[in-house]
N, C-alpha and C positions, 0 to 999 in steps of 0.2 A: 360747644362743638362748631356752630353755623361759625365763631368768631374765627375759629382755627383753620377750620376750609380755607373761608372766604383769605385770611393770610399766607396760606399757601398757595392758593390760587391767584393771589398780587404779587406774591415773589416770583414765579415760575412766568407769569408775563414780563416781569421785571427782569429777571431772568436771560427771555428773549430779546427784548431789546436792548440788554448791556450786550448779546451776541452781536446784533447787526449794529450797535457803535464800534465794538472793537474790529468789524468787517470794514467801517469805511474809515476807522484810523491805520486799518493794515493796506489802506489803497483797493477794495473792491470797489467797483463801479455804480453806487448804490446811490449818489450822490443826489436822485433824483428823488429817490425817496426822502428827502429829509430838509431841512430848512427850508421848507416849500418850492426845493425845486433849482433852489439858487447856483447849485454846485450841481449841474447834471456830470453824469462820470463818478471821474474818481476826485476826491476832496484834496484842496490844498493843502500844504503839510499844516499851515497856522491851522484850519478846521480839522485835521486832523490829531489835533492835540486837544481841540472842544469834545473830540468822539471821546478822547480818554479823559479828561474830565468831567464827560456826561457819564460813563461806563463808574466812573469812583463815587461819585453824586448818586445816583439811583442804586447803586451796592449798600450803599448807608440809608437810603431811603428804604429799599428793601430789610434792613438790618431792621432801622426803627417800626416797622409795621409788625415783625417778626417780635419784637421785644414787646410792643404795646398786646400782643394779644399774649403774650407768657408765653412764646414755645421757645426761643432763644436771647442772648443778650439781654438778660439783668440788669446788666452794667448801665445798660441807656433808658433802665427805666422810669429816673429821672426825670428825662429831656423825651419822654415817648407819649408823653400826655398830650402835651402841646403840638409836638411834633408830627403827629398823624391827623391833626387839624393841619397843620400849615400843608401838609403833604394831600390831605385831600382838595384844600382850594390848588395847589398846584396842579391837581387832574380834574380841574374842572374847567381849570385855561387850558389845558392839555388837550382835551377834549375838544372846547372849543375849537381852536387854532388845528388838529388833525382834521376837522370837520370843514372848516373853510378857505384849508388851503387853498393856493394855485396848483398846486401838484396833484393830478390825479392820484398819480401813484401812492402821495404819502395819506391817501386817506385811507388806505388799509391801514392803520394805526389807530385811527376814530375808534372804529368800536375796541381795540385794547384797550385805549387811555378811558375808553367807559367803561370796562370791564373793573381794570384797576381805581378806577373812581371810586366804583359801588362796591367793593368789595374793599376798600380803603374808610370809605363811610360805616360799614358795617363792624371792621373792628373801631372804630372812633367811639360807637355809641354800645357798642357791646359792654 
């Protein structure tokens, strides 16, 4: 049960963060929130093609957390052993780096990429 929460509640932050990439690949001015700041405004159209390949990447990440605990996607239950270990050191840099940005702003993401950490951990060893 804790495993199947804890998977829903990494996808639905996952979730919201594929919203506010496809927010600054649509040109919102969000640009201060995110790569520490680099792009205050709205994102270059080149960074705005990174929102939509961050948004496709964390869809699949979201997929593979969702497969490793058994609610969805079989299909990747192959590649979902390993791949919620790579995904959880991914949100441990994630973590980090929301934690010690320049950007104020983007550290309202710290505590999701913790949320999605430990709830990324928890299906791992479940």
């Amino acid at each position: 049960m804790l495993e199947s929460v804890s998977a829903i509640i990494f996808t639905a932050l996952t979730g919201i963060v594929i919203i506010f990439q496809g927010c600054l690949a649509a040109g919102v001015p969000w640009g201060k929130a995110s790569m520490g700041g680099k792009y205050p405004g709205k994102y270059p159209k080149r960074m705005r093609v990174v929102a939509v390949l961050n948004m496709l990447i964390l869809a699949f990440v979201a997929a593979v957390v969702l497969s490793e605990a058994n609610l969805m996607f079989p299909q990747l239950n192959k590649i979902s052993g390993i791949g919620i270990w790579v995904i959880v050191v991914f949100f441990v840099f994630g973590t980090i780096m929301n934690t010690i940005t320049p950007s104020k702003i983007e550290r309202i993401w710290a505590p999701v990429a913790l949320i999605q950490l430990i709830t990324s951990i928890i299906v791992a060893i479940s």
